[in-house]
C-alpha positions, 0 to 999 in steps of 0.5 A: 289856278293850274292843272298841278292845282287839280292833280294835287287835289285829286291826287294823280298826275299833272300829265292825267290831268292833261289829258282828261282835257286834251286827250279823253281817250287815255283815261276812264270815264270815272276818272276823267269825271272825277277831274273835271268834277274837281276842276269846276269845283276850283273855277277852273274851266280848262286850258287856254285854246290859244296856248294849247293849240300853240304848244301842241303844234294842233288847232284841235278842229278839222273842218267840213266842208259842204256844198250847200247852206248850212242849214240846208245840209244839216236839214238833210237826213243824209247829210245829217247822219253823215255828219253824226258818224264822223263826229262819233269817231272823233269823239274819243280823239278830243277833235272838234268839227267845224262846218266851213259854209264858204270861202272864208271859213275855209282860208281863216279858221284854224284846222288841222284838215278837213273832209270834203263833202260832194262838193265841185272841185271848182269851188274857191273854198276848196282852193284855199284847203288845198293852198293851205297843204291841210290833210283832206279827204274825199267825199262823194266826189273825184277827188284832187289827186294824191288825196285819199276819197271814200266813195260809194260803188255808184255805178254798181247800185245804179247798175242793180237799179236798172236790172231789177227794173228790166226784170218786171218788164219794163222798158219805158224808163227814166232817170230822175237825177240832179246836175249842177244844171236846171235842163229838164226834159233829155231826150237822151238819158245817157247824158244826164248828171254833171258832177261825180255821183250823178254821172257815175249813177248815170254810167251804172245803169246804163250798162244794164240798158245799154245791154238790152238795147234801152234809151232812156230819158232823164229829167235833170234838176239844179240840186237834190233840193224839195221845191226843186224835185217836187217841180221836176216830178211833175214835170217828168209825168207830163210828157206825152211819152210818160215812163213806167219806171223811174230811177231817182238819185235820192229818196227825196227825189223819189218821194217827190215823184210819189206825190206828183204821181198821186196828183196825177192820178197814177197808181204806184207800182200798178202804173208807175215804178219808182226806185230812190237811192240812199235808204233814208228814214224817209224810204220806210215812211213813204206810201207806198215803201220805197225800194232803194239803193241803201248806204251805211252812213255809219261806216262812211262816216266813220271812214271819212274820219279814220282817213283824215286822223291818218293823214294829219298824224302823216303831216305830223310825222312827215310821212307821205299822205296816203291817197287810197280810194276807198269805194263802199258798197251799196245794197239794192232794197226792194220794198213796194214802190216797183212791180211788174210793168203796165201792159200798153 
């Protein structure tokens, strides 16, 4: 069974039917239908992966690498709808996506380069990407120089966050983040985070508080994890100088801080205000709302994935890699979770 087999049966091209295979976007959806439907009628159930990939000089695949568990990351809505706009954009292109969990996803399985999601630069599986000279791109992080990155305007959000808290009055405040690092209680705000985003989130609101003379504190867990927020959370509203508001990199970390404020006995936003980050599914259904700092996982998604087609279609040709930064805006939304600070 060949693919002339099938063209002669359908009656187009040996080339057509190619690419109702190969290359889905040349054709119509009734005519690609039309060939595979033909295809499977014969037995036929496409080209051998190997011998494509061989005669194509292209594996078919890129990569995505993450930081966290697999299932972790996929349990994540953020991540989650993430992953979802790359795949759509891709899906004319005929690339497959293939999850890299460590080291040696990312030295053995055949790609034709990956995006690199908010994961340390330290990281072994990322090494063997970059010894390997695929196209990369940059997610959520610094990237290694002369590649290209789509990042979020971290510092600007963070920068809205802490205003619109300094503008209800309140100056009592703390951040919620994670850093790579278990250290709890800060007494000095201004050096939380440790990776990329965090620290950038940092930087952006301190700016605001910086201008109005604020110290803010900061509890500080390992990873943007439930059982780890739900810890910090509590422990954040035991201190004796407890905040009035709180600015949390995440809105899991943000709902975390709801529930212990509940357990507490606190009243959000009449004792406590609380503003996330991301504007998740989660940011809606929380009681009360949550104001946050919203993202459009979509076009970042989408973006990542334009990025990377340009930079293997670049080693293609042999042209230079394009090493642009790409900063996306955020958008501070403010919902029932922030009111006017208590009065002492």
């Amino acid at each position: 069974m060949t693919l002339q087999t099938i063209a002669d049966k359908v009656g187009v091209s040996r080339m057509t039917v190619s690419n109702a295979f190969s290359r889905p976007d040349q054709l119509s959806a009734d005519l690609r239908r039309t060939i595979l439907e033909a295809a499977a009628e014969l037995g036929y159930v496409g080209p051998d992966p190997s011998a494509r990939a061989l005669a194509r000089g292209t594996t078919g695949a890129i990569g995505l690498l993450l930081t966290a568990w697999v299932g972790e990351a996929l349990r994540d809505p953020i991540a989650a709808s993430f992953f979802g706009a790359i795949a759509e954009e891709l899906s004319p292109t005929g690339y497959a996506v293939a999850l890299l969990p460590g080291e040696k996803a990312a030295r053995d399985i055949p790609l034709d380069g990956a995006v690199v999601y908010a994961c340390g630069g330290e990281s072994a599986a990322l090494g063997w990407l970059v010894r390997r000279k695929l196209p990369l791109v940059f997610v959520d992080l610094d990237p290694i120089p002369g590649y290209p990155s789509i990042l979020l305007d971290e510092r600007t959000g963070s920068r809205l966050a802490a205003e619109h808290v300094l503008g209800l009055g309140h100056r009592r405040i703390a951040f919620f983040t994670w850093g790579n690092r278990d250290r709890g209680a800060l007494a000095d705000g201004r050096d939380a985070g440790s990776d990329y985003v965090s620290r950038a989130r940092v930087a952006g609101a301190v700016e605001a508080l910086d201008a109005v003379g604020v110290l803010p504190t900061a509890y500080e867990i390992a990873d943007n994890l439930d059982h780890l927020a739900a810890d910090g959370a509590r422990a954040l509203l035991a201190g004796p100088d407890r905040p009035t508001a709180v600015l949390c990199f995440s809105d899991r970390m943000a709902a975390a801080l709801l529930d212990a404020a509940a357990e507490a006995g606190l009243r959000v936003p009449q004792d406590l205000s609380v503003v996330g980050w991301d504007d998740s599914p989660l940011a809606s259904l929380t009681r009360p709302t949550l104001t946050t700092l919203r993202q459009d996982l979509t076009v970042k998604g989408r973006a990542a994935a334009r990025t990377l087609l340009a930079g293997i279609e670049g080693t293609r040709t042999g042209t230079v890699p394009d090493a642009t930064r790409t900063v996306l805006p955020v958008e501070l939304v403010v919902r029932e979770s922030t009111g006017p600070a208590p009065r002492d």
